[in-house]
Backbone as CSV, one residue per row, in Angstrom:
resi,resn,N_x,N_y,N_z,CA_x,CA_y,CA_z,C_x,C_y,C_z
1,UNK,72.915,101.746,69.376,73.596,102.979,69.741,72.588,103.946,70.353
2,UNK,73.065,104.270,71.449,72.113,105.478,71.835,71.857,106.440,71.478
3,UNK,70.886,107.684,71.153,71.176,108.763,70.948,70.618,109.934,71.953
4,UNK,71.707,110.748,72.170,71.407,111.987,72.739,71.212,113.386,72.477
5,UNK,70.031,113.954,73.318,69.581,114.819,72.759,70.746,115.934,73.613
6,UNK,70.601,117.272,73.047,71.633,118.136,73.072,72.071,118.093,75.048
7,UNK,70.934,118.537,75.514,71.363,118.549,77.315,71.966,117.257,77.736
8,UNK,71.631,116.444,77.327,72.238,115.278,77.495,73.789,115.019,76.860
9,UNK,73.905,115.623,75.745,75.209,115.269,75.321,76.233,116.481,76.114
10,UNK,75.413,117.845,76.855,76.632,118.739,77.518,76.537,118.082,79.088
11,UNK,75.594,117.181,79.761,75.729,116.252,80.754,77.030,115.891,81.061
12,UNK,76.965,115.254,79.764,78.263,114.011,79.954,79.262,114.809,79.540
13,UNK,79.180,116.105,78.664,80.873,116.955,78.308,80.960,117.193,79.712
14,UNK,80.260,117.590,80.335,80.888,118.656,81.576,81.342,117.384,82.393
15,UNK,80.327,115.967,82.936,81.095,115.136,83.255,82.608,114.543,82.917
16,UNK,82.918,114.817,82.004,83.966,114.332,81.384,85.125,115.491,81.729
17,UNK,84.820,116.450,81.625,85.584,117.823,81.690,86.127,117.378,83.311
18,UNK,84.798,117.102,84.408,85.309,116.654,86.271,86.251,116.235,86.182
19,UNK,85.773,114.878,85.084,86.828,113.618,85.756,88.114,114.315,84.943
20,UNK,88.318,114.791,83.836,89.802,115.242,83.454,90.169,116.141,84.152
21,UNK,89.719,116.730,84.938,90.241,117.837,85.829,91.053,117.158,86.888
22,UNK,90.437,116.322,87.892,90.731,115.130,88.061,92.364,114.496,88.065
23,UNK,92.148,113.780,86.523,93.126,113.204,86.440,94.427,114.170,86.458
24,UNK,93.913,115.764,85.980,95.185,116.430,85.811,95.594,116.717,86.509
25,UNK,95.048,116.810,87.841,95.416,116.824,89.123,96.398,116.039,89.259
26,UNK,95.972,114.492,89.607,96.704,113.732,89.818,98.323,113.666,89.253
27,UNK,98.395,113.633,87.686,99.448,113.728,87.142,100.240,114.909,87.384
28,UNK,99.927,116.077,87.573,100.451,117.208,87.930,101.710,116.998,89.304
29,UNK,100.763,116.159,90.435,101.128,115.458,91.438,102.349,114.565,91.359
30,UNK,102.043,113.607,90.326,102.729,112.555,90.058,103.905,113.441,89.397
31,UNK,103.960,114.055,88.827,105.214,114.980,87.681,106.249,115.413,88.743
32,UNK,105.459,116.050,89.370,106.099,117.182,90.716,107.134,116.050,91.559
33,UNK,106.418,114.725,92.373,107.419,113.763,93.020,108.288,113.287,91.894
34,UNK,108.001,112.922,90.624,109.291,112.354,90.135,109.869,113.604,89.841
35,UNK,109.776,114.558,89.514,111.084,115.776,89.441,111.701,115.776,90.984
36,UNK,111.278,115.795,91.811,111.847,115.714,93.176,112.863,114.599,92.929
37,UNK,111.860,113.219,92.862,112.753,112.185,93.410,114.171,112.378,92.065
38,UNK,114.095,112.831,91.178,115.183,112.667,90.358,115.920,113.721,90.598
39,UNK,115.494,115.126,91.462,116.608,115.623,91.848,117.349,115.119,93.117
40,UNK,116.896,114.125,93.755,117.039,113.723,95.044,118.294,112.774,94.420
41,UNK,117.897,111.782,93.446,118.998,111.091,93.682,120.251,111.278,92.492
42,UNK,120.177,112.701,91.893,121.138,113.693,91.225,122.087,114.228,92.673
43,UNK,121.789,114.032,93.478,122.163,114.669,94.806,122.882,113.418,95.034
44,UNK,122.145,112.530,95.369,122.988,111.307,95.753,124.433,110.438,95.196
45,UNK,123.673,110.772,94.074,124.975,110.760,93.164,126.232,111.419,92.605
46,UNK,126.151,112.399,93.180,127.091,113.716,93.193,127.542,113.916,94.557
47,UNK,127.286,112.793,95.513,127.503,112.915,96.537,127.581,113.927,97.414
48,UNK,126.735,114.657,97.515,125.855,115.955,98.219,125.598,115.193,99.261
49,UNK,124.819,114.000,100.050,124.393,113.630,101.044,125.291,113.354,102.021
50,UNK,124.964,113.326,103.358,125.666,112.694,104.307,124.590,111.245,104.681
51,UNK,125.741,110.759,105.179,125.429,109.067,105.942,125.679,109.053,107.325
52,UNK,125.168,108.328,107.547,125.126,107.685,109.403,125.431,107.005,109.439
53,UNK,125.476,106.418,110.019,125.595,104.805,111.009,124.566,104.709,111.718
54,UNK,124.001,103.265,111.620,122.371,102.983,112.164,122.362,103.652,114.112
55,UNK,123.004,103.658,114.840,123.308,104.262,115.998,122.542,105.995,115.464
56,UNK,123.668,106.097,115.080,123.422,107.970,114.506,122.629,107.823,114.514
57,UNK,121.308,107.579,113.305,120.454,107.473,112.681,119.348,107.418,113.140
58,UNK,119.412,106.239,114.367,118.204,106.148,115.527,118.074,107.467,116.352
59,UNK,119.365,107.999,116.750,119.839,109.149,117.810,119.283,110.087,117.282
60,UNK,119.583,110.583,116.132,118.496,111.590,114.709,117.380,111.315,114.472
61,UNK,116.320,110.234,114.772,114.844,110.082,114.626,114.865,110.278,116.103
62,UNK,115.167,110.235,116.786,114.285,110.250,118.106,114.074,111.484,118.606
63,UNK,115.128,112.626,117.920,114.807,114.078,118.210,114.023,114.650,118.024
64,UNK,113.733,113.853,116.394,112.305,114.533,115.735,110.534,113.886,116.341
């Protein structure tokens, strides 16, 4: 087992502190699209959306 002396053991806290900053990022991220995508398809299912026809559809991407 290794042992560390005190600067060494706030090294690796503060390293550790990056990388969780980090990850909370990420998940924060990740939280945010699935609340989207589950209001998205609360929408879909309540039939809020409109549909095309693949014609339409092409005619509507090509505007953008």
């Amino acid at each position: 087992m290794e042992v560390l002396n005190l600067a060494q053991l706030n090294s690796e806290v503060l390293a550790l502190k990056k990388q969780f900053a980090t990850i909370q990022k990420f998940i924060s991220e990740d939280l945010e699209f699935a609340r989207r995508t589950e209001e998205a398809w609360q929408e879909i299912d309540e039939g809020k959306c409109t549909t095309l026809s693949e014609e339409d559809f092409r005619k509507e991407m090509e505007k953008w």
